[in-house]
C-alpha positions in Angstrom: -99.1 81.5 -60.4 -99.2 82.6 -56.6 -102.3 83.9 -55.1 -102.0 86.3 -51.8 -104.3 85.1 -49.0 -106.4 88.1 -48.3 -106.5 88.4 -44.4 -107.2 92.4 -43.8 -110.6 94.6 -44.4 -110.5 93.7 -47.9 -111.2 89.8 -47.2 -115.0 90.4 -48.0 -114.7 91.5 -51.3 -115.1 88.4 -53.6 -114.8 89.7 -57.0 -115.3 93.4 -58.8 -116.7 94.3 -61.8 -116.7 98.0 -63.2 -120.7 97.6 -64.4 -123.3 95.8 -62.9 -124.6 94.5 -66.3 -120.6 92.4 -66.3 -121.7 90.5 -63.1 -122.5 87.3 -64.8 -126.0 85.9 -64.6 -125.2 83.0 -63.6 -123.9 84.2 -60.5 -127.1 85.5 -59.2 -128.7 82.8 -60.2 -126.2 80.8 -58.2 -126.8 83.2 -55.4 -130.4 83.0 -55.4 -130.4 79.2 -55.6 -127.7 78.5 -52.6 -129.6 81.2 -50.3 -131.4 79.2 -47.6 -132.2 81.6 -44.9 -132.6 84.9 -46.4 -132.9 86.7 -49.7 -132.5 90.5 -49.6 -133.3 92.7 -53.0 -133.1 96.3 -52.2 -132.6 97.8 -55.7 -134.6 100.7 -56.2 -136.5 99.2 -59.1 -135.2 95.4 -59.0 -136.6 95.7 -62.8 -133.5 93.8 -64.5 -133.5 90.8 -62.5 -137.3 89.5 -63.8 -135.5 90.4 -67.2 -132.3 88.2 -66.7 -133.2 85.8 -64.6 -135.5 83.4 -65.9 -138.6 82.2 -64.0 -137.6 84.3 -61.0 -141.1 84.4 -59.7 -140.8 80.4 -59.5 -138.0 80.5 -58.0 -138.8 83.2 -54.9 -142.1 81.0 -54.2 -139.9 77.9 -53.8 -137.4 79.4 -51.5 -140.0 81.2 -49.3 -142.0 77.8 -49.4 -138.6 76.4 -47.9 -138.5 78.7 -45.3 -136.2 81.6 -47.0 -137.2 85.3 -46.2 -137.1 87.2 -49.3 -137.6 91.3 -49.2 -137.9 94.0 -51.9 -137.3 97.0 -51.0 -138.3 99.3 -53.7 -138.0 103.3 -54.9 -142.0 104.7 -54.8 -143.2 104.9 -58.2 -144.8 108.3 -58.1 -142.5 110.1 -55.5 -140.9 113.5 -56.0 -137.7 111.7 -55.2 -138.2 109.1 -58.4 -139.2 112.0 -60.6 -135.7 113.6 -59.9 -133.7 110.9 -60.3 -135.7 110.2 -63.9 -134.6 113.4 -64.5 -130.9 112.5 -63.6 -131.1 109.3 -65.7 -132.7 111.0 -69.0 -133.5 107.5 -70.4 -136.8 106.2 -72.1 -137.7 103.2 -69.9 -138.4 105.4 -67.0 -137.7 104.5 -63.2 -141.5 104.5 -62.3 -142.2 102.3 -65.2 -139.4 99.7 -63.9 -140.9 99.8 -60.2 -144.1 99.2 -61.7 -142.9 96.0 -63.4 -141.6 94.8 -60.6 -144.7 95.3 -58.4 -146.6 93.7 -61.1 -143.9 90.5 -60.7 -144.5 90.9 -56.9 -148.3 90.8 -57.5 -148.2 87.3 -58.4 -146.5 85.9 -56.0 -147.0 87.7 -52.6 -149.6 85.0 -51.7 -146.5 83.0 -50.7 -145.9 83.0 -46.6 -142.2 84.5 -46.3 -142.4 87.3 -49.1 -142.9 90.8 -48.8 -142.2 94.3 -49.9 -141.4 97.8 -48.7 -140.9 101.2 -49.9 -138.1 103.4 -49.4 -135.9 106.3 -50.3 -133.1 105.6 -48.3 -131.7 104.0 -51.6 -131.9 105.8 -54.0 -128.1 105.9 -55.4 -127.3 102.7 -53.3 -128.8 98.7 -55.0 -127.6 96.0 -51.7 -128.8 92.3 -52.8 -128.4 89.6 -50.0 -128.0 86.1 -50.1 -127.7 84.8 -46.8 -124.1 85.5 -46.3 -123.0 86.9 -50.0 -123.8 90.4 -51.1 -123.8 92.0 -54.2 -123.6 96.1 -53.7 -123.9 99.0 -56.5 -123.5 102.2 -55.7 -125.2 104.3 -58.5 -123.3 106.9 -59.8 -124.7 110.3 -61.5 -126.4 110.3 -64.9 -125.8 106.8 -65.0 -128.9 103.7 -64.8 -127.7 100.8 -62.9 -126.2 98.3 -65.1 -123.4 100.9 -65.7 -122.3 101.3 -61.9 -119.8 99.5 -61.0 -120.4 96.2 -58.6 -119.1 94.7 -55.8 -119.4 90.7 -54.7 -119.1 90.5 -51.0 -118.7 87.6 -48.6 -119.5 88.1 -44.7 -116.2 86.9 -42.7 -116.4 89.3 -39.8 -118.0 91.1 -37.6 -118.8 94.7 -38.5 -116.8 93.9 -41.3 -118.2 95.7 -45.1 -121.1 93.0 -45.4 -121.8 93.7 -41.8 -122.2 97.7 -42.8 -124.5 97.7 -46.0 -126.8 94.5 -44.1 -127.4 97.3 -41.3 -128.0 100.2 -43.7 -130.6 98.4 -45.7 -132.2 96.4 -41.9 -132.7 100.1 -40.7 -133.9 101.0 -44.6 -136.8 98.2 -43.7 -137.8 99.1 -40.4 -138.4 102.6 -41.6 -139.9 101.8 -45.2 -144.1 101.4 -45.5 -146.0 97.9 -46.6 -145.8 97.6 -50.9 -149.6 96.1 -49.6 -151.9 97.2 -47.3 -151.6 94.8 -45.0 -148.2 94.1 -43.4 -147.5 91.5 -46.0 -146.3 87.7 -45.2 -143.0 88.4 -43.8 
């Protein structure tokens, strides 16, 4: 069997699947374990990764011990914004109650140097995760949770390239986003 070389635009996409929840686990955890310089979660509740990924919080420490930035950037629990799209969503395990789990993940382990946490609602219908230079993008669509929007699996190979385009939505998403902490955090 033949493969075609990719060599346009299309280069940076690695692999699609049409839900999130289809993206195998052990690709993220792949992902999370090869990242060496920066770890990116922007999901707007993160909730299902301290569900399928086992000892998470472990494994963040570790990484920001060895120098690794990790972010969250997370949906407000009690925003207008979150209500609505709870609304949208119509499902039991509410959005607030998902961001809450994950800042109660993020409690224990934001003593570690080299983690820290945002706000935002820049994101709302858009989840970017970054592993150094992999990405794995879902753009959430209407009346749907996350692990039915489809997924994309993106490698950086050029400049200003797709990669290049959601890493600068979600760096402008953290310079205007407000400290998860009172303080500025540890990264």
């Amino acid at each position: 069997m033949k493969r075609a070389i990719k060599v346009g635009p299309d280069r940076e996409v690695v692999s699609v699947y049409p839900y999130r929840s289809s993206c195998p686990a052990s690709l993220w955890r792949s992902l999370i374990t090869k990242s060496e310089r920066e770890l990116t979660f922007a999901g707007y509740t993160n909730y299902f990764l301290w569900l399928e990924q086992a000892r998470l919080g472990v494994a963040l420490r570790r990484k920001a011990a060895q120098g690794c930035r990790v972010r969250f950037l997370l949906g407000k629990p009690d925003s207008e914004l979150t209500r609505s799209r709870e609304q949208d969503e119509a499902v039991a395990l509410t959005l607030s109650t998902r961001i809450r789990v994950t800042l109660s993940e993020l409690e224990r382990i934001r003593s570690q140097p080299g983690i820290d946490a945002r706000y935002s609602d820049g994101h709302t219908h858009l989840s970017v995760f970054r592993f150094d230079d992999d990405m794995i993008v879902t753009p959430l669509l209407t009346h749907s949770v996350g692990h039915d929007a489809p997924t994309l699996h993106l490698r950086r190979y050029q400049d200003d390239g797709m990669f290049d385009r959601f890493a600068s939505h979600v760096e402008e998403l953290w310079t205007r986003g407000t400290p998860v902490w009172e303080e500025e955090g540890n990264g």
